[in-house]
HTML snippet that shows the backbone in 3Dmol.js (N, CA, C, O; Angstrom):
<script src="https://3Dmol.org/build/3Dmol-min.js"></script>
<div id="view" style="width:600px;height:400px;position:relative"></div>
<script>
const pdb = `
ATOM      1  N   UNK A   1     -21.503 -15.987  -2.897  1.00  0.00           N
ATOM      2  CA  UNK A   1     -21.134 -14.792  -3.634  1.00  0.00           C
ATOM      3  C   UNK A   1     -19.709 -14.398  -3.230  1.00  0.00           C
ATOM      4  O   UNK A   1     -19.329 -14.430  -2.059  1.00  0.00           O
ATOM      5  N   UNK A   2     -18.944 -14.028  -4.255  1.00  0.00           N
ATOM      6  CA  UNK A   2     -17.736 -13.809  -3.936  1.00  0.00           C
ATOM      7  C   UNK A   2     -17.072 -12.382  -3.608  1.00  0.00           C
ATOM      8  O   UNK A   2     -17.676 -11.708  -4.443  1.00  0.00           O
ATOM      9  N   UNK A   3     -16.239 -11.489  -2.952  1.00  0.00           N
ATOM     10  CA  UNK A   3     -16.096 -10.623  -2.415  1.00  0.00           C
ATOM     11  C   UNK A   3     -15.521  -9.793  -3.812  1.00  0.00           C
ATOM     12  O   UNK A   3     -14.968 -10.494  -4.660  1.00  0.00           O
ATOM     13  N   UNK A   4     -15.616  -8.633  -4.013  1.00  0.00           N
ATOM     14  CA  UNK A   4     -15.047  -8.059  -4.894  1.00  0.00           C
ATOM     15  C   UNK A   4     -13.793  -7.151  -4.465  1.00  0.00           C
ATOM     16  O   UNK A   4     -13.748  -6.889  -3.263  1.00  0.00           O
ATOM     17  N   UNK A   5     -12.895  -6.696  -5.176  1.00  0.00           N
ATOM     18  CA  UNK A   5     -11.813  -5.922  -4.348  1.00  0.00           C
ATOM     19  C   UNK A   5     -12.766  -4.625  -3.521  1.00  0.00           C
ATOM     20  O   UNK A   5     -12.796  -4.437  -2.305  1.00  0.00           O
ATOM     21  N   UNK A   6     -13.565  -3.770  -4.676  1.00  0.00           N
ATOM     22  CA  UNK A   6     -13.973  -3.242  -3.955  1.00  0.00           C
ATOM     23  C   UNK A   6     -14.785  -2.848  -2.419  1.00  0.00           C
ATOM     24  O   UNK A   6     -14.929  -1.883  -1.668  1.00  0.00           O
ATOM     25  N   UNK A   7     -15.258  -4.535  -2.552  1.00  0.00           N
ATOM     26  CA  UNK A   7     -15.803  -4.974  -1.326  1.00  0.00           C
ATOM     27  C   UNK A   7     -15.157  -5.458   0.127  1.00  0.00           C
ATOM     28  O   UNK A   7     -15.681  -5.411   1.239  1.00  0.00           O
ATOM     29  N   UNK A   8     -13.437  -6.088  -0.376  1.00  0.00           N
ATOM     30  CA  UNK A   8     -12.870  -5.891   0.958  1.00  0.00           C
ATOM     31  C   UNK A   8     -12.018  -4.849   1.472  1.00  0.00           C
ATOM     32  O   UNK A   8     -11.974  -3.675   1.104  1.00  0.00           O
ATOM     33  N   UNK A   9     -11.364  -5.412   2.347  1.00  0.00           N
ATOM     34  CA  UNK A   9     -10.780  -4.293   3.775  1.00  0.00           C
ATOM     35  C   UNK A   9      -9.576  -3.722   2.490  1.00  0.00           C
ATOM     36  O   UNK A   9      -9.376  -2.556   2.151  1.00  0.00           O
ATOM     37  N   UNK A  10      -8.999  -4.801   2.033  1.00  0.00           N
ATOM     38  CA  UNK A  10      -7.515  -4.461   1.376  1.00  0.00           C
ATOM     39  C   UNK A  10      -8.447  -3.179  -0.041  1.00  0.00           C
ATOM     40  O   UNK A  10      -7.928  -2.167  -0.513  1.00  0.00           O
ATOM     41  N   UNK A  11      -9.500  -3.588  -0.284  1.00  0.00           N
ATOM     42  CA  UNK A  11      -9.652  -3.019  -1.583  1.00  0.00           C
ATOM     43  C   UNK A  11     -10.395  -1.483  -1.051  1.00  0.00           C
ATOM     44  O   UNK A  11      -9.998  -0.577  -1.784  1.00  0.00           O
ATOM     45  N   UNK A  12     -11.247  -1.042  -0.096  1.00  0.00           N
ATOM     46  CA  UNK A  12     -11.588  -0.353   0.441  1.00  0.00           C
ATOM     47  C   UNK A  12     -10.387   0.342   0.880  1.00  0.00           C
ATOM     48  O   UNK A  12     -10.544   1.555   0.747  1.00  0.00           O
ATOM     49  N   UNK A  13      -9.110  -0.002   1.408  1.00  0.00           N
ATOM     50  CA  UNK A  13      -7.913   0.804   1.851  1.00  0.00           C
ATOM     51  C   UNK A  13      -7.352   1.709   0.583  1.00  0.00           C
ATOM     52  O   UNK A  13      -7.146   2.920   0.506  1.00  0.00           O
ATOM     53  N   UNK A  14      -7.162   0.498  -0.512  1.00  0.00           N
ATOM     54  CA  UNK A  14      -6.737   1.025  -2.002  1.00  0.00           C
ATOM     55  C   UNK A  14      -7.552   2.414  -2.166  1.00  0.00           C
ATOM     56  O   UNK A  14      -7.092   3.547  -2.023  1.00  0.00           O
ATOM     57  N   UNK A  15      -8.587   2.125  -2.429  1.00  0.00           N
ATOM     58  CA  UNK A  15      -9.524   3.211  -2.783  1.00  0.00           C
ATOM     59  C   UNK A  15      -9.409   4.517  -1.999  1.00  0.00           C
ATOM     60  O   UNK A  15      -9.617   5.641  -2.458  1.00  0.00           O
ATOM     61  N   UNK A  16      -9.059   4.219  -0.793  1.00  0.00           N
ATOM     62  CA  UNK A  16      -8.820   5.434   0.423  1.00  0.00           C
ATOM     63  C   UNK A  16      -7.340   5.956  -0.554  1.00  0.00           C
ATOM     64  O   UNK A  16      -7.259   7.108  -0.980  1.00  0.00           O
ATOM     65  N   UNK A  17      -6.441   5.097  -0.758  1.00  0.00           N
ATOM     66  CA  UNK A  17      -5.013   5.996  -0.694  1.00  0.00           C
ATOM     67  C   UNK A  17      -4.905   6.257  -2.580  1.00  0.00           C
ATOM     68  O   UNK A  17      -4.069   6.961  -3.144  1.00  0.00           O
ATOM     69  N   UNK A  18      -6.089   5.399  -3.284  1.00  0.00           N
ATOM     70  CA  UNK A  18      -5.816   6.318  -4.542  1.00  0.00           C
ATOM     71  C   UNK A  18      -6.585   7.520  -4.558  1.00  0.00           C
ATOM     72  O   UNK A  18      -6.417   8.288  -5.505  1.00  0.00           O
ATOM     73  N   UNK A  19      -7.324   7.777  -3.744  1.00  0.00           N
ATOM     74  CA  UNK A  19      -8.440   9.013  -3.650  1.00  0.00           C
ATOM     75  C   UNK A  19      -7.320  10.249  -2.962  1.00  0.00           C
ATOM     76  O   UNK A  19      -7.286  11.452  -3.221  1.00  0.00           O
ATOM     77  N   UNK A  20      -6.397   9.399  -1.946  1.00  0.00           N
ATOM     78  CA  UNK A  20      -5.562  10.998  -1.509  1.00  0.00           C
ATOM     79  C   UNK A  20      -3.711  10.166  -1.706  1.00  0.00           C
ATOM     80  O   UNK A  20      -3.047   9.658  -0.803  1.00  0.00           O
ATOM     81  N   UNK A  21      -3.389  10.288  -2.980  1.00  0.00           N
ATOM     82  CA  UNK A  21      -2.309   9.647  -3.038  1.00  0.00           C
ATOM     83  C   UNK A  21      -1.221  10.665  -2.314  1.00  0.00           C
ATOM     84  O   UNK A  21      -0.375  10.187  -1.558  1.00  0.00           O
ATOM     85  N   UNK A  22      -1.276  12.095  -2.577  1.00  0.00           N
ATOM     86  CA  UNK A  22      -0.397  12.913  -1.456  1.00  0.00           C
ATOM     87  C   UNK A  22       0.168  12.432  -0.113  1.00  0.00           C
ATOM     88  O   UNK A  22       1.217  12.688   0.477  1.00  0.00           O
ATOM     89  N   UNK A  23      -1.168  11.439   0.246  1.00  0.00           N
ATOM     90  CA  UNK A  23      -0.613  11.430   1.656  1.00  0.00           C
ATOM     91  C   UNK A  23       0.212   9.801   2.045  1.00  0.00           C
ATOM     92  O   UNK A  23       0.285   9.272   3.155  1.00  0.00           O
ATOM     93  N   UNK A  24       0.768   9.278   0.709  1.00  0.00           N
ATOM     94  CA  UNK A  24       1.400   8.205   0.799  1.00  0.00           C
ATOM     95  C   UNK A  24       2.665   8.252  -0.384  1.00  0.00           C
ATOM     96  O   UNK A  24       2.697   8.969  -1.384  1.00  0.00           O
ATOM     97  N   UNK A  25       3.793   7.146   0.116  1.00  0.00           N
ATOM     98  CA  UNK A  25       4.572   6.894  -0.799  1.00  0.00           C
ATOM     99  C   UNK A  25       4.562   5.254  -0.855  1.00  0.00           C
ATOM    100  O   UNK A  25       3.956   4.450  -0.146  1.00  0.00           O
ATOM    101  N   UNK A  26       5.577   5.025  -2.114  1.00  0.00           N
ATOM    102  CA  UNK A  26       5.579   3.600  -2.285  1.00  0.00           C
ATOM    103  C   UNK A  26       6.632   3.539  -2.199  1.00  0.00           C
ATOM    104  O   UNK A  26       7.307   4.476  -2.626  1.00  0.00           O
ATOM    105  N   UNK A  27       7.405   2.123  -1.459  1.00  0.00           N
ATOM    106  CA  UNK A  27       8.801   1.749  -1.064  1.00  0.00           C
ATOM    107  C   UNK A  27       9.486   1.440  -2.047  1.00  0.00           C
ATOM    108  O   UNK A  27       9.272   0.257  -2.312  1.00  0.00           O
ATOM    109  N   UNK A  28      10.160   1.867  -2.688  1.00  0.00           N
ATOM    110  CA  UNK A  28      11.519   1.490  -4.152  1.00  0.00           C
ATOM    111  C   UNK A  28      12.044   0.238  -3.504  1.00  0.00           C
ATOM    112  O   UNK A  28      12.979  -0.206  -4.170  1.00  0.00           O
ATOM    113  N   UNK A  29      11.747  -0.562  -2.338  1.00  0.00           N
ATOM    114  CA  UNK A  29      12.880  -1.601  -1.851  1.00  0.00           C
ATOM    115  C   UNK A  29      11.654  -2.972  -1.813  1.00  0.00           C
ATOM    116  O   UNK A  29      11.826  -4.143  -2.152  1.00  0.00           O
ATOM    117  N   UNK A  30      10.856  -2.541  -1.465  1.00  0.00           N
ATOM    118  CA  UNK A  30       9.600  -3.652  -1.585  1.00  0.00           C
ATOM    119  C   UNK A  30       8.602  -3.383  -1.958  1.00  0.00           C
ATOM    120  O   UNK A  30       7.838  -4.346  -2.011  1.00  0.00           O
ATOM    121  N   UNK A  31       8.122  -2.273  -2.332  1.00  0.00           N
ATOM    122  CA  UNK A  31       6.377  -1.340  -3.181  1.00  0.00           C
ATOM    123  C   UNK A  31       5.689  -1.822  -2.491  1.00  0.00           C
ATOM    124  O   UNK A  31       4.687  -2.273  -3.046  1.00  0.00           O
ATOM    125  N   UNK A  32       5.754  -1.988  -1.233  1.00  0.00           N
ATOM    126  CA  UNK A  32       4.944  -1.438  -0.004  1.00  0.00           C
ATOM    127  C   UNK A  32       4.429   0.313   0.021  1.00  0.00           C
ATOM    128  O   UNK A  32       5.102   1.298  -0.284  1.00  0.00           O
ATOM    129  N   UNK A  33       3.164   0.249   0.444  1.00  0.00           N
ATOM    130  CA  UNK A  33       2.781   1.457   0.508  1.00  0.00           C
ATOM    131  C   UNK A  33       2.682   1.976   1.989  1.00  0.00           C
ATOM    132  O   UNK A  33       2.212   1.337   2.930  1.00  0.00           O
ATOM    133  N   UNK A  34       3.394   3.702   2.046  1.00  0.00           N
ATOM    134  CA  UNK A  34       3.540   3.537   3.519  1.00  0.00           C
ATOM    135  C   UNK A  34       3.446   5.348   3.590  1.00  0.00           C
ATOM    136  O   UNK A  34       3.783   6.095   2.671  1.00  0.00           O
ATOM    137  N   UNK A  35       2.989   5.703   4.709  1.00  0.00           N
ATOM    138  CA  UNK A  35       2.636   7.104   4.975  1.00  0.00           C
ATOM    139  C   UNK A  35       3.484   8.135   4.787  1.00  0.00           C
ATOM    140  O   UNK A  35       4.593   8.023   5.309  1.00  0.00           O
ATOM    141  N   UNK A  36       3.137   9.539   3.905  1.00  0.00           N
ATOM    142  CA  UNK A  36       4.049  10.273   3.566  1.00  0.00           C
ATOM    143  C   UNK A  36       5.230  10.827   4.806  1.00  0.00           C
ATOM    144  O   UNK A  36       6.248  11.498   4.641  1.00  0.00           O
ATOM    145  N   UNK A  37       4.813  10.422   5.699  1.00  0.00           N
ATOM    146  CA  UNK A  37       5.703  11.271   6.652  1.00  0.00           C
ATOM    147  C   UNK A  37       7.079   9.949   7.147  1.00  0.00           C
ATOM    148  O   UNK A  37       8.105  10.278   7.741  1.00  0.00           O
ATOM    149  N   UNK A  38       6.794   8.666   6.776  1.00  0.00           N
ATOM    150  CA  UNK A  38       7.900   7.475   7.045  1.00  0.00           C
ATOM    151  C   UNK A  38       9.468   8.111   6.262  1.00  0.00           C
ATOM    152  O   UNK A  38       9.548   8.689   5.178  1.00  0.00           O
ATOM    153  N   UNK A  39      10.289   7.867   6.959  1.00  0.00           N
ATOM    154  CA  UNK A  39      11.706   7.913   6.692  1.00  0.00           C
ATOM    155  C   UNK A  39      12.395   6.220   6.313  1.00  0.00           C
ATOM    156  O   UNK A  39      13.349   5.851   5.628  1.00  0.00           O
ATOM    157  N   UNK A  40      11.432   5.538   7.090  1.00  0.00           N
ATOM    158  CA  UNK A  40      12.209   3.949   7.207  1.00  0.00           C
ATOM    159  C   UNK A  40      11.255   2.889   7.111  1.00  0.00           C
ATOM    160  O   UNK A  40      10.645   2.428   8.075  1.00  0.00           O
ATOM    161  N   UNK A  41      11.097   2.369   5.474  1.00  0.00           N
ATOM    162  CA  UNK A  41      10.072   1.353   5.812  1.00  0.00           C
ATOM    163  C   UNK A  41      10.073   0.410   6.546  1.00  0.00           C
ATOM    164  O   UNK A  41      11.058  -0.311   6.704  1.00  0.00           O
ATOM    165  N   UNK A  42       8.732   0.222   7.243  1.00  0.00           N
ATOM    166  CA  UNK A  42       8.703  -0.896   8.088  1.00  0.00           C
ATOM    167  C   UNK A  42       8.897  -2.142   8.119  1.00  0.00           C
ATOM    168  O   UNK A  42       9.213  -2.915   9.024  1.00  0.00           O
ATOM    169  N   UNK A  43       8.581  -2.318   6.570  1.00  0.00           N
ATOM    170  CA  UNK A  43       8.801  -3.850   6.041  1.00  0.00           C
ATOM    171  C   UNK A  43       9.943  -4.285   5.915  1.00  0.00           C
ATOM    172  O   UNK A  43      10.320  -5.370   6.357  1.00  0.00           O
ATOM    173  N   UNK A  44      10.793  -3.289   5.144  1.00  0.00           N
ATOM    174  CA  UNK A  44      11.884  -3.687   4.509  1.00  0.00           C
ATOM    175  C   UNK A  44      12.951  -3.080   4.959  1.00  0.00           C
ATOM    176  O   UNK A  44      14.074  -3.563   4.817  1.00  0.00           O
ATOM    177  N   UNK A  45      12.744  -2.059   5.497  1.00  0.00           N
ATOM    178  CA  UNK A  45      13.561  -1.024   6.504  1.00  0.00           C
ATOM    179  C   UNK A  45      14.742  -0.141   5.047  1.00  0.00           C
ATOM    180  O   UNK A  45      15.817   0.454   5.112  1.00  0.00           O
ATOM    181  N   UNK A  46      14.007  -0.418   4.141  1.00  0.00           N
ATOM    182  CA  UNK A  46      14.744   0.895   2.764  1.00  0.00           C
ATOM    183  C   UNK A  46      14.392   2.088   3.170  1.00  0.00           C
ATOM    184  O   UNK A  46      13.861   2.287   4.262  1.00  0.00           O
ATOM    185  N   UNK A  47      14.716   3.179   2.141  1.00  0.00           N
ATOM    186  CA  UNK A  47      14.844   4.770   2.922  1.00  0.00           C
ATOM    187  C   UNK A  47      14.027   5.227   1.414  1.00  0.00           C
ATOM    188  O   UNK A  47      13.173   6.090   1.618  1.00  0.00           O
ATOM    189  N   UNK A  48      14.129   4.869   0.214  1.00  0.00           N
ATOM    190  CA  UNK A  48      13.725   5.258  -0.941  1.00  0.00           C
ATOM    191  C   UNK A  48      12.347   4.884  -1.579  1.00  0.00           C
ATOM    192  O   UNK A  48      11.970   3.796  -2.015  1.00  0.00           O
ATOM    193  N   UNK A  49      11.525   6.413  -1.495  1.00  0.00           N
ATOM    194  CA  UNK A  49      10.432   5.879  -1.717  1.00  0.00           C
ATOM    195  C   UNK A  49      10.368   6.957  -3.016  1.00  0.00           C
ATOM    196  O   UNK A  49      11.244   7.705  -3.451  1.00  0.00           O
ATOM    197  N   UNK A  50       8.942   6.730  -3.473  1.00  0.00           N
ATOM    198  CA  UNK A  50       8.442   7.019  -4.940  1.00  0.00           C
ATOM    199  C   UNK A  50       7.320   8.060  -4.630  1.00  0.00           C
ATOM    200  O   UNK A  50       6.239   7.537  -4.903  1.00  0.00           O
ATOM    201  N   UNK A  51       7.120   9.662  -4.043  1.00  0.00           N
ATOM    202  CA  UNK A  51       5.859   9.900  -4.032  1.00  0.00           C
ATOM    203  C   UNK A  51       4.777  10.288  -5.090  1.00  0.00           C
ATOM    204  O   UNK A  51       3.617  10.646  -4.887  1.00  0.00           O
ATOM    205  N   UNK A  52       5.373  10.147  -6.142  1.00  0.00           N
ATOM    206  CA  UNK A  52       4.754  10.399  -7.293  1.00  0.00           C
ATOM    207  C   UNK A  52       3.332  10.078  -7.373  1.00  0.00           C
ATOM    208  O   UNK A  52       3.107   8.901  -7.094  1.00  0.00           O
ATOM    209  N   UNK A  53       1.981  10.999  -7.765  1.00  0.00           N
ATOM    210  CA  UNK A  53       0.478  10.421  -7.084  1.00  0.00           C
ATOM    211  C   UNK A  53       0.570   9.072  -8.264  1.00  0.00           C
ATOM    212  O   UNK A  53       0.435   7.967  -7.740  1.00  0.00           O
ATOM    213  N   UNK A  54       0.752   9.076  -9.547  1.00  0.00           N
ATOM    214  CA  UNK A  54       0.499   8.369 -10.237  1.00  0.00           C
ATOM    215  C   UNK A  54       1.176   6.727  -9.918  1.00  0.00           C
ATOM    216  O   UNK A  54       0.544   5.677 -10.036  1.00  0.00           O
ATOM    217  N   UNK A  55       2.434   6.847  -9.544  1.00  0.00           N
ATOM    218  CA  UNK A  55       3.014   5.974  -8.771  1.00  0.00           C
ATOM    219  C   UNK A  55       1.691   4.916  -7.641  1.00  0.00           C
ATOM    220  O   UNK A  55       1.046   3.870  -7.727  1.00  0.00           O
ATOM    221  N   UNK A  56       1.914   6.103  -6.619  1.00  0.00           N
ATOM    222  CA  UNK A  56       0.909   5.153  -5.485  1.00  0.00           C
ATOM    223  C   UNK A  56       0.002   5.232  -6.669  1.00  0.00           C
ATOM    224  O   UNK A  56       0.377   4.882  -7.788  1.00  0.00           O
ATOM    225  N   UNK A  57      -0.905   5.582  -6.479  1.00  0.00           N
ATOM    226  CA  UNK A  57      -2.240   5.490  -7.356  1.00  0.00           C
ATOM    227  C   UNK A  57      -2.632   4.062  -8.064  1.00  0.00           C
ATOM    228  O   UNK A  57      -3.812   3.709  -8.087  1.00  0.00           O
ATOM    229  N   UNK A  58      -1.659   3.305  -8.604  1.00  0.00           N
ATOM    230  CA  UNK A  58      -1.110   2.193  -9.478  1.00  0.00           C
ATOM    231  C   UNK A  58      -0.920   1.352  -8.806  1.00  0.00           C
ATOM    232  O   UNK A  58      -1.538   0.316  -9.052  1.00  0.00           O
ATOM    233  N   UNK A  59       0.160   1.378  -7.457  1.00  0.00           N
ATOM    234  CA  UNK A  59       0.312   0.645  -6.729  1.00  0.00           C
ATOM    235  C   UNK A  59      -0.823  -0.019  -5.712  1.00  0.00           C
ATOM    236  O   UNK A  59      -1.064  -1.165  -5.332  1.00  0.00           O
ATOM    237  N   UNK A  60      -1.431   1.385  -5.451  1.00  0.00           N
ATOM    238  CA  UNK A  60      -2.631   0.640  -4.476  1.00  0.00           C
ATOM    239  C   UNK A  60      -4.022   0.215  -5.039  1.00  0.00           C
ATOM    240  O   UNK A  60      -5.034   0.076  -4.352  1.00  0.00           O
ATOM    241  N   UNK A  61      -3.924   0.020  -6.454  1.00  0.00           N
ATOM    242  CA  UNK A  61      -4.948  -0.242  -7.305  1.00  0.00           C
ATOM    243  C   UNK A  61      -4.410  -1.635  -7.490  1.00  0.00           C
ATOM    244  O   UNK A  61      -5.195  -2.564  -7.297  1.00  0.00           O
ATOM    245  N   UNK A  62      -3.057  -1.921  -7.871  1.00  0.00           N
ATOM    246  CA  UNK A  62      -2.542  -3.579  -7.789  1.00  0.00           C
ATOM    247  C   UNK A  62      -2.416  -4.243  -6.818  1.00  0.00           C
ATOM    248  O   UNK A  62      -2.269  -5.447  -7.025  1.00  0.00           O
ATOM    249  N   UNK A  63      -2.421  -3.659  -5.072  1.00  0.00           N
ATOM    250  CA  UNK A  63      -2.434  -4.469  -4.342  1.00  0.00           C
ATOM    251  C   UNK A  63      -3.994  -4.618  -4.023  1.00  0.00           C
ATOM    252  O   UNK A  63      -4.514  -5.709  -3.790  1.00  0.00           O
ATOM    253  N   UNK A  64      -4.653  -3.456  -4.037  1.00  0.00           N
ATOM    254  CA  UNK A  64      -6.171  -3.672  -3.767  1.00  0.00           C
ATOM    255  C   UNK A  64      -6.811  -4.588  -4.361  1.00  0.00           C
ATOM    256  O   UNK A  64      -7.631  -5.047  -3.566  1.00  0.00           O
ATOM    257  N   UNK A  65      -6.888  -5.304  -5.754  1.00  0.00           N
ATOM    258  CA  UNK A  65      -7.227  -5.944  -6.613  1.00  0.00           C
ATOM    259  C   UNK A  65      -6.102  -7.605  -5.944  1.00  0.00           C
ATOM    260  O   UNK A  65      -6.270  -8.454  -6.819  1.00  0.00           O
ATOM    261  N   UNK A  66      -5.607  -7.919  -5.353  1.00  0.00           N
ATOM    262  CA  UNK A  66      -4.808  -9.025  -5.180  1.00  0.00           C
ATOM    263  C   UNK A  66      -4.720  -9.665  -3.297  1.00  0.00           C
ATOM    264  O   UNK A  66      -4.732  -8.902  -2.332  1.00  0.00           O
ATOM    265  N   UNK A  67      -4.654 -10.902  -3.225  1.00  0.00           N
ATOM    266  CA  UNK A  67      -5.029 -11.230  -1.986  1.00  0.00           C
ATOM    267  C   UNK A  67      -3.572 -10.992  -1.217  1.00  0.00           C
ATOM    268  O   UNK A  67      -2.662 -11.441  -1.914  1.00  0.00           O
ATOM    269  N   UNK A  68      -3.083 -10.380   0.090  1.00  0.00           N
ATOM    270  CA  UNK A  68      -2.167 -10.230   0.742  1.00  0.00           C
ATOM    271  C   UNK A  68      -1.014 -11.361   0.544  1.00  0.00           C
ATOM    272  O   UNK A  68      -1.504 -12.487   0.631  1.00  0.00           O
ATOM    273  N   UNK A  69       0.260 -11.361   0.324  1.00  0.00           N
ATOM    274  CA  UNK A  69       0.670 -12.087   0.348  1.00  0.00           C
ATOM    275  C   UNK A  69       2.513 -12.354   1.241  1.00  0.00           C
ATOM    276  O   UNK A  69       3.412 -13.184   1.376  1.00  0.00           O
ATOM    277  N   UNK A  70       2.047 -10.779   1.667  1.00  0.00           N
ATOM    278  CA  UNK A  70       3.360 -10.293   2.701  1.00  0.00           C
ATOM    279  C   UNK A  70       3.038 -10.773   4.054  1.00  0.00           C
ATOM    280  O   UNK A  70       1.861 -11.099   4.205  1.00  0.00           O
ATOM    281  N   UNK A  71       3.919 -10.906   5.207  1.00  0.00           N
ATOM    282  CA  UNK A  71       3.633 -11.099   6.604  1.00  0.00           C
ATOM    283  C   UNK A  71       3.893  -9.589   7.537  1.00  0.00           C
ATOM    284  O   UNK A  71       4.934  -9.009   7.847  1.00  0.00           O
ATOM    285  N   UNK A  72       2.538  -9.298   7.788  1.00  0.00           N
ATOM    286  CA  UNK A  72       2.843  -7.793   8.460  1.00  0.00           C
ATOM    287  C   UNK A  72       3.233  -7.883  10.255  1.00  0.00           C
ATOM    288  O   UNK A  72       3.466  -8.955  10.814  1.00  0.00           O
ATOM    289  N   UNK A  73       3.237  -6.817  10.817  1.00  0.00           N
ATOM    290  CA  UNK A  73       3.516  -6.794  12.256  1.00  0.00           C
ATOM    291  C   UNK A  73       2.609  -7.843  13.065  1.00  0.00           C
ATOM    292  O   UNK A  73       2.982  -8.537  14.011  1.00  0.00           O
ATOM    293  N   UNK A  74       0.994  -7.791  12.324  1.00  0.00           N
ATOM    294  CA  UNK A  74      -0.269  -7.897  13.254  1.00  0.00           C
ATOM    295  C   UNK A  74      -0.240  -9.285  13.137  1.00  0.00           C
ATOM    296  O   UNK A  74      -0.367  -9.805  14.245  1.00  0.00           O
ATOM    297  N   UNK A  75      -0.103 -10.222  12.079  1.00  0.00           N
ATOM    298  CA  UNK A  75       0.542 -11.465  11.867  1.00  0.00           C
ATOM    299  C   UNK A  75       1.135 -12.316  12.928  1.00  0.00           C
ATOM    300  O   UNK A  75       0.602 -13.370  13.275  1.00  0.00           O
ATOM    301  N   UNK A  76       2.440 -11.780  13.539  1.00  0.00           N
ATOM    302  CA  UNK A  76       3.454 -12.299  14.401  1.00  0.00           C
ATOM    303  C   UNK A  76       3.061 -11.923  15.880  1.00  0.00           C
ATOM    304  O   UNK A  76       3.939 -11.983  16.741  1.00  0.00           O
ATOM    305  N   UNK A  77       1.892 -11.571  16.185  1.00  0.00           N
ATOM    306  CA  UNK A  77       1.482 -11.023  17.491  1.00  0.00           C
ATOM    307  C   UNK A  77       0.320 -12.186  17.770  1.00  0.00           C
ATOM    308  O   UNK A  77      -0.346 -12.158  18.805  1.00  0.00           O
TER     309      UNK A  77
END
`;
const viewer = $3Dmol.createViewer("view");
viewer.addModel(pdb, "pdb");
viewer.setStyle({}, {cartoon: {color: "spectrum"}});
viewer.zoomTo();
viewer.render();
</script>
């Protein structure tokens, strides 16, 4: 049986940050999604983000639905 988005970690996260999109923005430099209070994304180290709810909302509904394909911190450790 195959996992559904809703069923994994990435799609369970989605669901967390479209349920409270307030408390996130999306990166204008890589649409990485990253906590309302960041000044400097981590990924990409841009300054311009999007907090618009409908924005994230979209965003973490397209990455939730799709298998990872970035290299994060936890990766290189």
């Amino acid at each position: 049986m195959s996992a559904t988005p809703e069923n994994t970690s990435r799609g369970q996260k989605a669901k967390e940050i479209a349920n409270n999109p307030e408390r996130y923005m999306v990166c204008e430099g890589c649409d990485s999604i990253v906590g309302s209070a960041t000044t400097i994304c981590p990924n990409c180290h841009g300054y311009r983000f999007d907090s618009e709810a409908s924005r994230v909302i979209e965003q973490a509904v397209w990455l939730g639905a799709r298998e990872q394909t970035s290299v994060t911190a936890e990766d290189l450790n």
